[in-house]
Structure formats: C-alpha cells, structure tokens
C-alpha positions as CSV (number, residue, x, y, z in Angstrom):
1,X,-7.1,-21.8,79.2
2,X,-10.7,-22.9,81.1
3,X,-12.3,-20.9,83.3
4,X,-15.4,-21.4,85.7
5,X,-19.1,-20.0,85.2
6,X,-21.9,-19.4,87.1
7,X,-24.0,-22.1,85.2
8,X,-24.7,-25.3,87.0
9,X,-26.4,-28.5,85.8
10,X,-29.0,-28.0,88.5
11,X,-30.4,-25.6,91.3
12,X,-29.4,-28.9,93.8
13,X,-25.6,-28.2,92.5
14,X,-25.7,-24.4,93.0
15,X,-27.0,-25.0,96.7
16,X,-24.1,-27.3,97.5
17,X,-21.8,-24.9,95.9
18,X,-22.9,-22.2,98.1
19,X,-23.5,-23.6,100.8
20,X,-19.7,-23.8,101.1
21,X,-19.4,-20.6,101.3
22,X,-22.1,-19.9,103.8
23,X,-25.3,-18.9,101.7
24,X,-28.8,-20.7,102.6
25,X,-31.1,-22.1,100.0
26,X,-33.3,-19.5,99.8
27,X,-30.1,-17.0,99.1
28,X,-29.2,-18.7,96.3
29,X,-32.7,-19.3,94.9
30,X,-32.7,-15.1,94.8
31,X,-29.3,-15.3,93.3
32,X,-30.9,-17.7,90.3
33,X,-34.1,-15.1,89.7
34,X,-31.8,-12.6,89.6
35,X,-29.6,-14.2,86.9
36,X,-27.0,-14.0,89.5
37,X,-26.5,-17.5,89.1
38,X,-27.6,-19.7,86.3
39,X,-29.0,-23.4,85.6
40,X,-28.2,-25.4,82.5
41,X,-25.3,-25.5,80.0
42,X,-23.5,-21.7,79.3
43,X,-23.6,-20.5,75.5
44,X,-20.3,-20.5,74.2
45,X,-18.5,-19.4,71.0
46,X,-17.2,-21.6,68.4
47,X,-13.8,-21.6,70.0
48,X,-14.6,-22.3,73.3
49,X,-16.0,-26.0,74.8
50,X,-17.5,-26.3,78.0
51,X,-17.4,-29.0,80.4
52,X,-18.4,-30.0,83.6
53,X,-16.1,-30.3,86.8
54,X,-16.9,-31.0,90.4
55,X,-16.4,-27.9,92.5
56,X,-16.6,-26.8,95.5
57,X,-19.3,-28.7,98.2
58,X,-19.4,-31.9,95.4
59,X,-21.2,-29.4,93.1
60,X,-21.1,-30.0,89.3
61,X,-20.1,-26.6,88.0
62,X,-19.8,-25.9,84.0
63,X,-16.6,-24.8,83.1
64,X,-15.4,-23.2,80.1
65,X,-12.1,-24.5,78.0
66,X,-10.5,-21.4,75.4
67,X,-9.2,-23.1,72.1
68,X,-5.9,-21.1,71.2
69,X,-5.9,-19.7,67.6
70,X,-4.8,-21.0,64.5
C-alpha cells in the first residue's frame, strides 16, 4: 500500500502542487507556518519507506510505501 503526504522536498514543489488547485504563493506559505503543509522528508516507522513521486503541477511530493507484515 503507498499513500501521499503533505511533505514536499521544497516550498518551490508545494507552490506548483497548489497552484494546481488554485491556491497563490502566499496561501501556501500560510499553509507551511501553520504545519498545514510540510518541507523535507516525513518520519516514518520501521515498516513503512518513503519515496518521492511527481504529483500534481510537476511537484515532487513524498509518498509513503506500507510494508505488509511478516
């Protein structure tokens, strides 16, 4: 299973991902103090690995891949 965050590699990615879906620089600058939206890799758990994929607007965007249990 992988799933997508709201950590990107850089504030740059985050406005080309939301700029997509209509929000301005400055809205998405709020978003990131409010820890709406995040920059730099997610924390994960021993059985999850994340990666990054291009998303929507060319944005990098880390994703998150669920190892199945033993």
């Amino acid at each position: 299973m992988r799933y997508g965050t709201s950590y990107f590699p850089s504030r740059w990615d985050a406005v080309k991902y939301y700029s997509v879906l209509g929000f301005k620089s400055s809205e998405v600058k709020e978003m990131i103090k409010n820890g709406e939206i995040h920059i730099g890799m997610p924390k994960t758990t021993k059985n999850q690995r994340p990666f990054l994929m291009v998303d929507h607007g060319d944005a990098k965007r880390w994703f998150i891949s669920q190892l199945r249990a033993r």
